[in-house]
C-alpha positions in Angstrom: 45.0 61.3 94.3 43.8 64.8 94.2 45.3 66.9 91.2 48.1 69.4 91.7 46.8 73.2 90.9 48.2 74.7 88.4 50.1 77.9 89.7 52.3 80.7 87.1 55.2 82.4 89.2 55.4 86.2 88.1 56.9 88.6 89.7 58.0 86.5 92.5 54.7 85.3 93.7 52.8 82.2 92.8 49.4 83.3 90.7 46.4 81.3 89.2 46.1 81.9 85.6 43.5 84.0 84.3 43.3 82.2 80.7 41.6 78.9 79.7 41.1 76.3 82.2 43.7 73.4 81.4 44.1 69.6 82.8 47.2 67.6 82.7 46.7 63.8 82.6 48.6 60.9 83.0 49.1 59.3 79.7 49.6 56.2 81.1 46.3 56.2 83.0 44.4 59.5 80.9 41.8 58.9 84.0 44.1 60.1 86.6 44.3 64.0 86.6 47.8 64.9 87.6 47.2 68.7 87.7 44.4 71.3 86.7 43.8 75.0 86.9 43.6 78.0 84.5 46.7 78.9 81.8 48.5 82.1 81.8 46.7 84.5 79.0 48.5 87.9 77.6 47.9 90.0 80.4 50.0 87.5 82.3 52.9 87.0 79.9 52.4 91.3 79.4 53.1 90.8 83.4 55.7 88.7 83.5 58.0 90.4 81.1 57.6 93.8 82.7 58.7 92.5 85.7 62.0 90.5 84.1 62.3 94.2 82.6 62.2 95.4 86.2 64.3 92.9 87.6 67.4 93.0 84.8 69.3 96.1 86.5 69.6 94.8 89.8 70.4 90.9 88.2 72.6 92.0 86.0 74.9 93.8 88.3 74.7 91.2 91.1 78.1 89.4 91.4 78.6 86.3 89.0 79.8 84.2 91.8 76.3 85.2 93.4 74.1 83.9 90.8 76.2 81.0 90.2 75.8 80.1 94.1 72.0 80.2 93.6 71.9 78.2 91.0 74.2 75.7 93.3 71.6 75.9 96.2 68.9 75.2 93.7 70.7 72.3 91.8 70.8 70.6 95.7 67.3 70.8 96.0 67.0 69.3 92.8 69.1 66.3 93.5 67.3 65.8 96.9 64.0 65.6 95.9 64.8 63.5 92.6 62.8 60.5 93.5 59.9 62.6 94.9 60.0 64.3 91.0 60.7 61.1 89.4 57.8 60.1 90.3 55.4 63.0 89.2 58.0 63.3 85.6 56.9 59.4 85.3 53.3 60.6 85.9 52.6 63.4 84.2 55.4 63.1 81.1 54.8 58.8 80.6 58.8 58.4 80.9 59.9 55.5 82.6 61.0 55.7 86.3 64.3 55.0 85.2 65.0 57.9 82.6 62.9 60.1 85.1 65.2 59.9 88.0 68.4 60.0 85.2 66.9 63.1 83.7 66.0 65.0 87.3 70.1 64.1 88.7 71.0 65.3 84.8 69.0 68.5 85.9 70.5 69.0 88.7 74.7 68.4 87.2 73.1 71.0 84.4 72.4 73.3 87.2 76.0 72.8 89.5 77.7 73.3 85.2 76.7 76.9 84.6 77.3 77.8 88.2 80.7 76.9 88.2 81.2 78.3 84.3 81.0 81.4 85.4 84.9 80.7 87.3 86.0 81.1 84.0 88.1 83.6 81.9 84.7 85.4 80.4 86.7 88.3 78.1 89.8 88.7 76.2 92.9 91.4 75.9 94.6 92.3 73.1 97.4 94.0 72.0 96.8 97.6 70.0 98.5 99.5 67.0 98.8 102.4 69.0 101.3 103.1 71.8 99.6 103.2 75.3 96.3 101.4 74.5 94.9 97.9 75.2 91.7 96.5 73.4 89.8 94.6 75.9 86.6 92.0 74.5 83.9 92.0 77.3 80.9 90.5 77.6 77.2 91.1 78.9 74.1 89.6 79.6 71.7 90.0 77.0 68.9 91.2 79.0 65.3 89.4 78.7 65.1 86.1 77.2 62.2 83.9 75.9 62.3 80.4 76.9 60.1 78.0 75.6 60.7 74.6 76.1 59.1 71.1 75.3 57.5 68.3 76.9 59.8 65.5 76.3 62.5 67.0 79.0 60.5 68.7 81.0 63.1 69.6 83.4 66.6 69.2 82.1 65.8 71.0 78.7 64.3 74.1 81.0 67.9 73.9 83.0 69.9 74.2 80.4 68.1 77.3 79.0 67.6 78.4 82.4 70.4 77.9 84.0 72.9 79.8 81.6 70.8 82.6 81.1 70.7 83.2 84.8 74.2 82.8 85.5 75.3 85.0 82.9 73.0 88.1 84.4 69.5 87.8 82.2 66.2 87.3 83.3 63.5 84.8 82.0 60.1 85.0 81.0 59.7 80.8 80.4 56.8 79.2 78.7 57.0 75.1 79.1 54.4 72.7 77.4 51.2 72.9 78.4 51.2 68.9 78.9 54.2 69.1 81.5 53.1 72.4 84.2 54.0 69.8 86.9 57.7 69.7 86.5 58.1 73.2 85.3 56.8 74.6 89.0 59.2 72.3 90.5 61.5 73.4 88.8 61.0 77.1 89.4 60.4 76.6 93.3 63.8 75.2 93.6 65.4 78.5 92.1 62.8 80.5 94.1 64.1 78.5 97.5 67.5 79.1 96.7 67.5 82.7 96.9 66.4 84.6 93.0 65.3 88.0 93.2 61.6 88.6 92.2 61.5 89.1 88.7 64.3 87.2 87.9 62.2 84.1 86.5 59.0 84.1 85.6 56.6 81.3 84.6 53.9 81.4 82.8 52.3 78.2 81.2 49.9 77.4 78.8 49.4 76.8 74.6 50.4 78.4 71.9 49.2 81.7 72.3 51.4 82.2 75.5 54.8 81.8 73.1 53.0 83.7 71.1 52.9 86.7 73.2 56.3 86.2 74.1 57.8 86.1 70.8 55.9 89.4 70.2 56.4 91.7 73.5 58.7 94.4 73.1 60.3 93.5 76.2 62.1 90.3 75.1 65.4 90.4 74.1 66.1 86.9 72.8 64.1 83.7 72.3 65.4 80.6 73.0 63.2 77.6 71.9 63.0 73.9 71.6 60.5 72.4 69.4 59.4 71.5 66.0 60.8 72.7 62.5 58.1 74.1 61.4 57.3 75.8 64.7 60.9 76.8 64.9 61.0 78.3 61.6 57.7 80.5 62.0 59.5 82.1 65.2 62.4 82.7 63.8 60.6 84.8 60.8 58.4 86.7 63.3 61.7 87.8 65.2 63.8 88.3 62.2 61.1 91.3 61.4 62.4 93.0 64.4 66.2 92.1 64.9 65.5 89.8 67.5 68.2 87.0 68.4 66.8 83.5 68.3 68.0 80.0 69.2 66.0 77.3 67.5 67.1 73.6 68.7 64.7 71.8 66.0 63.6 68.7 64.1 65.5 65.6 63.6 65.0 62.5 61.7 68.3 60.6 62.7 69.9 57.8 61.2 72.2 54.5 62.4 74.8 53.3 60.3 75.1 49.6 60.8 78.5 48.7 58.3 79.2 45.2 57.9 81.8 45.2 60.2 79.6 46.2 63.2 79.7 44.3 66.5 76.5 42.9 66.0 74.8 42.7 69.5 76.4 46.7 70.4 74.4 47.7 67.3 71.0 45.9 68.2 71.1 47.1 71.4 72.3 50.6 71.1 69.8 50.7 68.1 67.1 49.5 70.6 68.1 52.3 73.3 68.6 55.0 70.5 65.0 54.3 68.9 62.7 53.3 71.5 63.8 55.1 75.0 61.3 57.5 75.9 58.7 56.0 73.2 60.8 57.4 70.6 59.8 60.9 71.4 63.5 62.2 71.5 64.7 64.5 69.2 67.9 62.6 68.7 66.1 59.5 68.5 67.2 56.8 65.6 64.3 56.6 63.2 66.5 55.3 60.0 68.6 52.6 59.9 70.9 52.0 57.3 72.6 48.8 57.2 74.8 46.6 55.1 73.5 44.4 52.9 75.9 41.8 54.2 74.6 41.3 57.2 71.2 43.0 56.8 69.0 39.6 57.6 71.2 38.7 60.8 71.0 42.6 61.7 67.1 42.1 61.4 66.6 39.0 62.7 68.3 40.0 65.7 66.7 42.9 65.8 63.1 41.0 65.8 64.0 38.9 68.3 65.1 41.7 70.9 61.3 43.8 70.6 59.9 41.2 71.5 61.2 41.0 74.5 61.0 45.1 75.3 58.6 45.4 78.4 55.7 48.1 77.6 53.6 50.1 80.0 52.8 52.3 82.5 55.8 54.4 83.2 55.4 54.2 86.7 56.0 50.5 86.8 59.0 48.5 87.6 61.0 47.2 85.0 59.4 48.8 82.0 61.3 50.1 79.1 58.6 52.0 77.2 55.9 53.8 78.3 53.2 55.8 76.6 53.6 58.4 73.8 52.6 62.1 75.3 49.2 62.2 74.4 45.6 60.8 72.2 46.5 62.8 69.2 50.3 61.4 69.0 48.8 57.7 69.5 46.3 58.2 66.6 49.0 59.6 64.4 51.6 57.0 65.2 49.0 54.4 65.4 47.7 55.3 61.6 51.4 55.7 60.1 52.1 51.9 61.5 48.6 51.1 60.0 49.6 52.5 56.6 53.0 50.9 56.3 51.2 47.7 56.7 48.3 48.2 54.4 51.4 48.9 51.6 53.2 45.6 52.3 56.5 46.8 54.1 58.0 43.7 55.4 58.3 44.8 59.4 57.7 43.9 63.2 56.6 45.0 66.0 56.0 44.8 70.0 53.1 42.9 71.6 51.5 45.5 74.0 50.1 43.7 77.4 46.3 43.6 77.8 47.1 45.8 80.7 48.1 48.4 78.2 44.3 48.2 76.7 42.5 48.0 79.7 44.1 51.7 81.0 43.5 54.0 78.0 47.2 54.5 78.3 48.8 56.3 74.8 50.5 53.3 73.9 52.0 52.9 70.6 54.1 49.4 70.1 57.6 49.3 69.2 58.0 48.5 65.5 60.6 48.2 62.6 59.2 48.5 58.9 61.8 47.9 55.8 60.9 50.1 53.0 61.3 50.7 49.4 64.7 52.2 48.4 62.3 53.5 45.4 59.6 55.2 47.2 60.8 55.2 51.1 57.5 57.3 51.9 56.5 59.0 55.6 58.4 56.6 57.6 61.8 57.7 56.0 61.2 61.4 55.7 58.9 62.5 58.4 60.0 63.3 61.8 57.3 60.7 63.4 58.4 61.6 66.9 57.2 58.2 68.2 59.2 54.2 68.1 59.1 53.6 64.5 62.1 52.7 62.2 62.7 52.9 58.8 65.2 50.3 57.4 67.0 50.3 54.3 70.0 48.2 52.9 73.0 49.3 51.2 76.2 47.8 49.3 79.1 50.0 50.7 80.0 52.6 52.7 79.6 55.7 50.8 76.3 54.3 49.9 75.3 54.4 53.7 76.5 57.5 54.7 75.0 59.1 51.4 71.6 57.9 52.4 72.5 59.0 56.1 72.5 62.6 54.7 69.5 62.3 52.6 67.4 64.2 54.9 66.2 67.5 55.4 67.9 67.6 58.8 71.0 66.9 60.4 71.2 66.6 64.3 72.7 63.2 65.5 74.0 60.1 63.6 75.1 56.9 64.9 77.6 54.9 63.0 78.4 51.2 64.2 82.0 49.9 62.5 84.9 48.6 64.1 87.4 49.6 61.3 88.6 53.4 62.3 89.4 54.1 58.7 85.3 54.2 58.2 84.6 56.2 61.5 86.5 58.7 60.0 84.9 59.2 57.1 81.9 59.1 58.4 83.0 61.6 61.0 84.3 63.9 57.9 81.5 63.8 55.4 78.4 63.1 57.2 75.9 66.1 58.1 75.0 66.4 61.4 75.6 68.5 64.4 76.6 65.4 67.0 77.9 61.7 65.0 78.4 59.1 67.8 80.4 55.8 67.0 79.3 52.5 68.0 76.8 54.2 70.4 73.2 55.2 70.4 72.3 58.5 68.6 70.3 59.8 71.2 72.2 61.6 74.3 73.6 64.8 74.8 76.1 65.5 77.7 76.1 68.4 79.2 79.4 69.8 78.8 80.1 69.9 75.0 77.9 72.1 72.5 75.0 70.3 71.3 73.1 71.0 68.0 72.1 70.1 64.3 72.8 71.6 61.2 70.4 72.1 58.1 66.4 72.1 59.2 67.5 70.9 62.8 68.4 74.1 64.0 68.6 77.8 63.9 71.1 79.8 66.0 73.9 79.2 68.0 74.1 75.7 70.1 73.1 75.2 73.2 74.9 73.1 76.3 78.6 73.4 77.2 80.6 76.5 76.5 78.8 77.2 73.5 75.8 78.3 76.4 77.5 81.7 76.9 77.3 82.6 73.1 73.7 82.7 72.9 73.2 84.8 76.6 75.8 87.4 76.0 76.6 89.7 73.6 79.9 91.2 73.8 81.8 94.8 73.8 85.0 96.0 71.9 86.7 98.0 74.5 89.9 100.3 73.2 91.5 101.2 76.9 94.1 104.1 76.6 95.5 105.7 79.4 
């Protein structure tokens, strides 16, 4: 199959890059070159964000119903090619087909969201002090924003960035991962289709010295950025410098509560879909489990038996349920933090990977489950692995679980399994995290509620919902006397 080229869209036309060539492979097949070309260097991103410059005026004043109808048309083009995009997501990503065509339609519903938010009351009056005067709260786009997105969603995280930003009048200089370009275009032809003004969006891919040069042009009003802590946190400094807004959605290491009252076969299995969907590389994904000491070896057991049975391998397949982590350098790490638990004794299991597996160079890493030592948990309790691995530890009560649930330097998504409501409760009150699902998997965020973590998982306002406008407008006092 010949390889896609690599295109940036700046200033409304489609541009090679004039920075270091690049490849994109498949990770389930590294031989097969999905894409190639040249990345965006700063005289492109310099480009880019002197054009969104350009292009804010005219955006901003255009009506809100407008935009929103654009990003309707695009959201339509989304939905009709989803299999087509599936397909290259599945390629170029190493999700399986399944999740690829669940996160292109979840795209799409992002995109038809923020179109119709804009329908909405977006100000408030209030009564004055003084005789004859009305204070009116208004609000207005921001101006340029900073996107820089990850590889794990390539297109539904870059929508719901995106899509709010546009709606509410601001233009877009976007940077996705280098190891996802594919997705990103698509995504940017099917808002340059449906009718955005030149300037509007631009897109310009490549490493880290593209968000660099982002973060540090003059002509960027806000970042928004999804990503690693540590990442996160250097961005955030670099803007504070200059009064720079920033929205960090960040690190996670997420646990599942498993009480002893659980329903056993929702918890395996929701434990299963919350830890190993998308090879674990989720930022909600369950990589602690905490469970009961009551029912801990049935828990387990259980637990064994169902990896076992999980289907690895190429994520273009039929039927498979985990495909390959995003590149070499993940495997080796992954691969050496399962090889380390081991060499230390923790009592685990894991996934038999198919010879098929082996024989394509595919970044496989197997499922596995390791129980470690209350007294020195090590890397597989505190470090955000980013890949299928659990940590499992056993507890006598309740408080017990949720105080280990907290123990953690971040706090994004928890997932409690009880059927006693007096516990959910309590769980719901005192555990720290920005989203706490009962009796379902950790990882998930819809897209109409705010979504977010608390502590080292994020910096900034949340993202998704209403709590989208908060971030891409700032708002005006306005005392009205006549």
């Amino acid at each position: 199959m010949t390889p896609i080229a690599l295109q940036h869209f700046i200033d409304g036309e489609w541009l090679r890059g004039t920075g270091e060539s690049t490849v994109d492979r498949n990770p389930s097949r590294p031989s097969d070159v999905v894409a190639e070309g040249r990345a965006a260097d700063a005289a492109d991103v310099d480009r880019a964000c002197v054009a969104a410059r350009a292009a804010f005026d005219g955006w901003r004043r255009t009506p809100a119903r407008a935009r929103g109808e654009i990003l309707v048309r695009a959201a339509a083009i989304v939905d009709g090619r989803r299999d087509e995009w599936a397909q290259e997501l599945a390629r170029e990503e190493g999700k399986t087909l399944e999740e690829a065509r669940a996160e292109v339609l979840h795209a799409a519903n992002i995109l038809r969201f923020h179109a119709q938010s804009i329908e909405h009351p977006s100000g408030e009056v209030f009564e004055s002090p003084t005789r004859g005067e009305r204070m009116l709260v208004v609000r207005r786009p921001v101006g340029v924003i900073g996107a820089i997105t990850p590889f794990n969603f390539p297109i539904s995280i870059p929508a719901w960035k995106i899509g709010p930003a546009l709606v509410w009048g601001n233009t877009v200089v976007w940077k996705p991962a280098e190891s996802v370009p594919v997705l990103a275009m698509r995504l940017a032809q099917a808002l340059e289709q449906s009718g955005l003004p030149r300037g509007v969006l631009n897109l310009v891919g490549g490493g880290a010295a593209v968000g660099e040069a982002i973060v540090s042009h003059p002509e960027v009003d806000a970042v928004t950025f999804t990503g690693s802590t540590r990442v996160g946190r250097s961005i955030a400094a670099s803007l504070a410098a200059r009064g720079v807004p920033f929205q960090g959605e960040l690190g996670g290491k997420n646990a599942a509560l498993v009480l002893a009252d659980a329903d056993m076969e929702v918890a395996v299995e929701q434990v299963m879909t919350g830890a190993f969907r998308s090879a674990g590389q989720k930022c909600t994904a369950t990589s602690r489990v905490i469970v009961h000491a009551d029912i801990a070896d049935e828990f387990l057991e259980r637990l064994a038996g169902r990896i076992q049975q999980v289907v690895v391998g190429d994520a273009q397949g039929d039927g498979i349920e985990v495909g390959p982590v995003i590149d070499a350098r993940s495997q080796s790490r992954l691969m050496a933090a399962i090889e380390r638990a081991q060499r230390q004794g923790r009592p685990g299991f894991r996934a038999q990977l198919p010879a098929s597996c082996a024989s394509s160079g595919g970044y496989f890493v197997p499922p596995a489950v390791f129980e470690v030592d209350p007294d020195e948990p090590g890397e597989l309790w505190t470090d955000e692995l980013f890949g299928p691995i659990i940590a499992v530890r056993r507890v006598q009560t309740t408080a017990a679980g949720i105080e280990l649930a907290n123990d953690s330097e971040y706090g994004l998504s928890t997932a409690v399994f009880t059927r006693e409501i007096g516990a959910a409760l309590e769980a719901v009150e005192d555990i720290r995290a920005g989203v706490v699902h009962i009796n379902s998997a950790s990882a998930g965020a819809d897209l109409h509620v705010p979504f977010g973590g608390v502590k080292a998982s994020a910096f900034g306002p949340k993202e998704q919902g209403g709590a989208a406008r908060d971030f891409f407008t700032e708002t005006a006092t306005v005392y009205m006397k006549g």
